[in-house]
N, C-alpha and C positions, 0 to 999 in steps of 0.2 A: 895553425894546426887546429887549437879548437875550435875557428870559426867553421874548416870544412865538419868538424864532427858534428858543429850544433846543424848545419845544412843536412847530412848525411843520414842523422836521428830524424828531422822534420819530414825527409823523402821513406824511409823507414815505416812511421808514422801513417805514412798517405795511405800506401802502399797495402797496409793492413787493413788500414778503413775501407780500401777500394774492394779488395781480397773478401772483405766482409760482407758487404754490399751487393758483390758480384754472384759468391756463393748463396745467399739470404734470397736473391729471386731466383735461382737456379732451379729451384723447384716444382713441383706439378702446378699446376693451376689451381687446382681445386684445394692444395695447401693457402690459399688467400684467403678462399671464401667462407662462411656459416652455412648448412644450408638444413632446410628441413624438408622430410620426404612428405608427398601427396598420398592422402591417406583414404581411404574409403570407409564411410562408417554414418555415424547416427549425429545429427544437429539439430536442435534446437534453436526457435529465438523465444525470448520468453521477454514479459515487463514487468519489472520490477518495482514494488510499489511497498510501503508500511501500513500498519493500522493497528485497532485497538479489539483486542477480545474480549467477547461481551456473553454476557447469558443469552438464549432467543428469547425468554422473559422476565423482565425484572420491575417488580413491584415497590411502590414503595407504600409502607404502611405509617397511617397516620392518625390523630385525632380530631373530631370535630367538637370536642367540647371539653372545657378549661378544667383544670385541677391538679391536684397531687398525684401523682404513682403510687398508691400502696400497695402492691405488688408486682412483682417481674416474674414471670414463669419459662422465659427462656434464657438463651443465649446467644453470643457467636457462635456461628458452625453449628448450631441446633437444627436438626431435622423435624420439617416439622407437619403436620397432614392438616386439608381443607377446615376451616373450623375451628380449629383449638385455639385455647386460650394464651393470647401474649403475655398482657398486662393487664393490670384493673387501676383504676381513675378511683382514688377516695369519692363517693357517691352518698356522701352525710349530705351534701347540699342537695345532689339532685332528689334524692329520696323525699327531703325534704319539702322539693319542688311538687314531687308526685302529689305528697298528700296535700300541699296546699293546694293544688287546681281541683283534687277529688275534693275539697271539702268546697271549694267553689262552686261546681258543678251540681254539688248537690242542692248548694244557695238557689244558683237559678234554676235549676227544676223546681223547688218550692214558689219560686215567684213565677214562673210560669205556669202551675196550676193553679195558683191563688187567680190570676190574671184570664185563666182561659173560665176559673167556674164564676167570675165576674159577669165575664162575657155573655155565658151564657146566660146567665139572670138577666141580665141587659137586654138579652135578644127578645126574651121573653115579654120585659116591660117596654119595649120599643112597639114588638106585636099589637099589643094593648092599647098603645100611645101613649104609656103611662111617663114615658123620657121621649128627650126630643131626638133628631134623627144627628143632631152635633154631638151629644152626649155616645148615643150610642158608635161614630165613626170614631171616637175617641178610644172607647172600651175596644173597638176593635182594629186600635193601633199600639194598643196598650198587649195585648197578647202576640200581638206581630213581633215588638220590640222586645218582649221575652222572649220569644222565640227567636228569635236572633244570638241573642246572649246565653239562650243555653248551647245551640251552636257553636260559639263562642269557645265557652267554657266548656265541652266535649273536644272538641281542636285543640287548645290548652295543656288537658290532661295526657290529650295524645302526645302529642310535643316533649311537654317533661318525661313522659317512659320513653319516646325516644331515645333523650338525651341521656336519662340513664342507662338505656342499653348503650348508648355508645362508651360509657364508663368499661364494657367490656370490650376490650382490644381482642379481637378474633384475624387468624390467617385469612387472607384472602384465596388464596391460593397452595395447595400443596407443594412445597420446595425446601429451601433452606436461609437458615436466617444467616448474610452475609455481613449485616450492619447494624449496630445497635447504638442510638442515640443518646437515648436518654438511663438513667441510674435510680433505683427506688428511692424516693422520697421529693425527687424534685419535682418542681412544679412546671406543666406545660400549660401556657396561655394561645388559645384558639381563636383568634379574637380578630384578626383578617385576612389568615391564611391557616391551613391547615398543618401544626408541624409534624416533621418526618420521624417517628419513632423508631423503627425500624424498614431496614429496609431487604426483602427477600427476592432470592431465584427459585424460577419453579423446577427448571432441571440442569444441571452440568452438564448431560449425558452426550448433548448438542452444543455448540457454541455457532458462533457467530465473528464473523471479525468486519469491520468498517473502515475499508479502505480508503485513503485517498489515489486517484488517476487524477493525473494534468491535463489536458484539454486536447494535448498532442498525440496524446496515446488511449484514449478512449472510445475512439471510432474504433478501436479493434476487441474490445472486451464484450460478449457475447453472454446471454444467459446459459448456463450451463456447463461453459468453461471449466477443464479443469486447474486446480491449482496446487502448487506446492509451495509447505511457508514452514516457515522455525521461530521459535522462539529464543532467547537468550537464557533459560533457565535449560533447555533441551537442544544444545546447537549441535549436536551433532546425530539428528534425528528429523528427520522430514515429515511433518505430518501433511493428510491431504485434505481438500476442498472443491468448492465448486460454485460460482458464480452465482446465488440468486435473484439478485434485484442489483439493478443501476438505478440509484436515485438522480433525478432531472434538475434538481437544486445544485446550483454552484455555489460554491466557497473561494475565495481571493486568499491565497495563503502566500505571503512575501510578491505579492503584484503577479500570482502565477492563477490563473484558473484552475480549481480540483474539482470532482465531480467524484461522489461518495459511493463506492461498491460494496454491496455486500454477500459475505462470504462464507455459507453456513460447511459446516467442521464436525465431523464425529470428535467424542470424547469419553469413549468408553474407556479409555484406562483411565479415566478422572486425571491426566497428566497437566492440562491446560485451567487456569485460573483465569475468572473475571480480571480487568485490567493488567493482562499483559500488553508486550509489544510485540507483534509478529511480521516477519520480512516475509514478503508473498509473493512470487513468482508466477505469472499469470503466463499460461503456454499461447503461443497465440499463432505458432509453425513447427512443422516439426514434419523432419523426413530421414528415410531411413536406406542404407547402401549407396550414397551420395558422395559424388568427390568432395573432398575437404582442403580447403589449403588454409596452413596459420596466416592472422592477418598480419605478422612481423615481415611476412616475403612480401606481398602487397604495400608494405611501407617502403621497402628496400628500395633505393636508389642508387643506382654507381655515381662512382667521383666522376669530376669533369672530365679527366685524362681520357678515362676509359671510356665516358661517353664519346670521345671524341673520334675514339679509336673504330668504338660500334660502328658511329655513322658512316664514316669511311669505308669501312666494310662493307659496308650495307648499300653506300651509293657506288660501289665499285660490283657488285652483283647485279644492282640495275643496268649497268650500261652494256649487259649481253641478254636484256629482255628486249621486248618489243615493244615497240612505241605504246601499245595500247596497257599493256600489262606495267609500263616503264613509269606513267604518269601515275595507276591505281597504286604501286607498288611503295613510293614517295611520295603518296600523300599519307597512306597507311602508316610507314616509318615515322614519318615528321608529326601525322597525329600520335600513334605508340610514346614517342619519345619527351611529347612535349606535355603527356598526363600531369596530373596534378598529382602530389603524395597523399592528399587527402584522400579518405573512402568516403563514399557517400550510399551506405548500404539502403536497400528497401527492406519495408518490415516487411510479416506477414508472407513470403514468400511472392507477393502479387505479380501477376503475370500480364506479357505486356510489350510495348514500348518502353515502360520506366524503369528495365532493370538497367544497373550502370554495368558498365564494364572493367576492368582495372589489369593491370600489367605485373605480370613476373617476371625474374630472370634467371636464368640457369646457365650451365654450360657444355655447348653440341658437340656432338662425336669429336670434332678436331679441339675439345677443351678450348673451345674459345665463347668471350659472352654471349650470348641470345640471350632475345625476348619473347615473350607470348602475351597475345592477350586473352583475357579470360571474361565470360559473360557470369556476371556472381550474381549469387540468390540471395537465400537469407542468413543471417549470420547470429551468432551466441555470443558476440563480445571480444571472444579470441581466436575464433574462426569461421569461414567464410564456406558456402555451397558455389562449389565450381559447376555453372549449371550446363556452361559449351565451351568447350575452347580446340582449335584446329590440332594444336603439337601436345597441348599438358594430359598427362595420361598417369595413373595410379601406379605411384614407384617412382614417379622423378625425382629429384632432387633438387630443388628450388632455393634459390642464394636469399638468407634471412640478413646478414653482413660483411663485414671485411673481417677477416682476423689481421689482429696487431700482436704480433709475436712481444713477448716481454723481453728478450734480448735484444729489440730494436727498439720499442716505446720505451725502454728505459737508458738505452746507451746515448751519449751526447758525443758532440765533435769536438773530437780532440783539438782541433786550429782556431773551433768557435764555442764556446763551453757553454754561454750563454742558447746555443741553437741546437734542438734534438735533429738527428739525420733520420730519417724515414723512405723506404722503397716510394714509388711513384704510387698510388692508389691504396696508403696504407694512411694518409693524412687526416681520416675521421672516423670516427665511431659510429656506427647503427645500433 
């Protein structure tokens, strides 16, 4: 007696699972599927690239000649106009320098008049014959060589006011001081290079950004382009730009070819700082009331069952066409069906021979699968330009994936505990 009950429970048992399974596909078709509708609207493709924000001119101010800072007259962030005074260089020594080359100079002036009223006496007793003609080529190499050294020591004195003019650190430039080196009292040595004391911008008002492009996407970046970039201090703020110069010089960055763009940028709300980092968005297509399909329906692929099902449908349609339409019609199915999931989009919109083509699926009047194929343009990353296709038209509804009901992806078999039960075409995720 309990052995018929424990039988009676196992058929019990079945009975409900089957009851379960039966009712679970009972339903519409389009209960299986995800789908997302074909949209008309505006796409972009755009490249996207990094770089660095820069001033359009940045100076850097320095010293040519060695000493103490005894004074600083600026700072950071000091505004500051053509001319004005930085810093001054302790100039005890050079001053020093001044007067000793002026008192130089005055030396050889005196030995060059003594030398030339020589001369002259000379020329005179030469006239005469009173001195021979060596004595006097002498007396008139004697004034040459003074004259040389007062030369000399006129160059000299030059020299030292130079150098004490350069004890006054003046702006190069009207801007802003962004960098500041050095600190009163220390000493700068000039002595094989010139060092950087400070360093200024001439205007914020503008910036600039220098981007890197890889090698793959720079046949498409044009002077004049526009562009859209953010910052990370500003991320939820677009600012704009524009393409002006493609430098010719490559750079090797992780074995990749970059090629340097640059990117000039208003900056009138002063929002943008030297050395940011900015994400830049280079347009490089862009169309507008264009079909749209997400590229999640171009990834979609049915399970095997279902494809199995399609083609039979589909070779059972051919066998009441005509010979001529019978063979175009199967070779079109067996190419359609045997696409690759991959896209292979074109940039740039280009037009042509090289646009690809790729495959949706939906489901026709009698809710059963089809496919289309579609001619695609250019795409933004998450959607695609449906540039031709024979059936897909604005409003269909295009299968993105399967639904997997949670009372079936969770339930397990009661006879096999270890094995989940699933309807036929519900066996994977998209």
């Amino acid at each position: 007696m309990k052995k018929k009950k424990f039988v009676y429970g196992i058929i019990a048992i079945a009975v409900v699972v089957f009851a379960f399974f039966l009712f679970s596909n009972g339903g519409s078709e389009e209960s299986k599927f995800n789908f997302v509708e074909v949209k008309k609207g505006k796409i972009t493709n755009t490249i996207t690239s990094t770089g660095t924000l820069e001033a359009l001119s940045t100076v850097e101010v320095g010293t040519q000649v060695s000493g103490r800072i005894a004074k600083l007259y600026v700072d950071f962030n000091d505004e500051v106009s053509k001319g004005r005074l930085l810093a001054l260089i302790d100039t005890t020594l050079l001053a020093a320098q001044v007067r000793d080359q002026q008192a130089l100079l005055e030396r050889t002036k005196a030995q060059y008049n003594e030398a030339l009223a020589k001369h002259e006496r000379n020329k005179r007793l030469y006239e005469k014959k009173f001195i021979s003609e060596l004595d006097f080529i002498a007396s008139k190499t004697q004034i040459e060589t003074a004259m040389a050294s007062l030369k000399s020591s006129e160059f000299a004195l030059e020299k030292a006011k130079t150098n004490l003019e350069y004890a006054f650190i003046t702006a190069p430039i009207s801007g802003k001081i962004i960098n500041r080196n050095v600190e009163q009292g220390q000493t700068v040595a000039a002595s094989l290079s010139a060092p950087t004391l400070f360093t200024m911008v001439e205007d914020l008002s503008s910036m600039r950004i220098l981007a890197n492009v890889d090698e793959s996407d720079i046949g498409q970046i044009r002077i004049g382009q526009k562009v859209h970039f953010t910052v990370q201090s500003f991320q939820d703020k677009k600012f704009e730009g524009e393409v002006s110069q493609i430098r010719l010089s490559p750079q090797t960055i992780q074995n990749v070819v970059n090629y340097t763009v640059v990117i000039k940028a208003d900056n009138n709300e002063r929002l943008l700082l030297p050395g940011m980092t900015a994400t830049v968005d280079f347009f490089i297509a862009e169309k507008d009331d264009v079909l749209i399909v997400s590229n999640v329906a171009l990834r979609f692929t049915p399970p095997d069952e279902m494809m199995e099902e399609y083609t039979k449908r589909m070779e059972e349609q051919l066998k009441n066409m005509p010979d001529s339409l019978k063979n175009r019609g199967m070779e079109f199915s067996q190419r359609g069906t045997g696409l690759s999931n991959g896209m292979n989009f074109q940039r740039g919109g280009q037009q042509g021979r090289n646009r690809n083509f790729g495959r949706v699926w939906y489901l026709n009047e009698n809710d059963q699968l089809a496919m289309g194929m579609v001619f695609l343009g250019i795409t933004d990353g998450k959607n695609t330009e449906i540039v031709r296709s024979r059936n897909i038209k604005e409003g269909m509804k295009l299968i993105t994936g399967i639904v997997e009901p949670e009372s079936i992806t969770t339930s397990t078999n009661p006879l096999n505990p270890t094995q989940q039960n699933r309807p036929p075409g519900f066996g994977r995720g998209f």
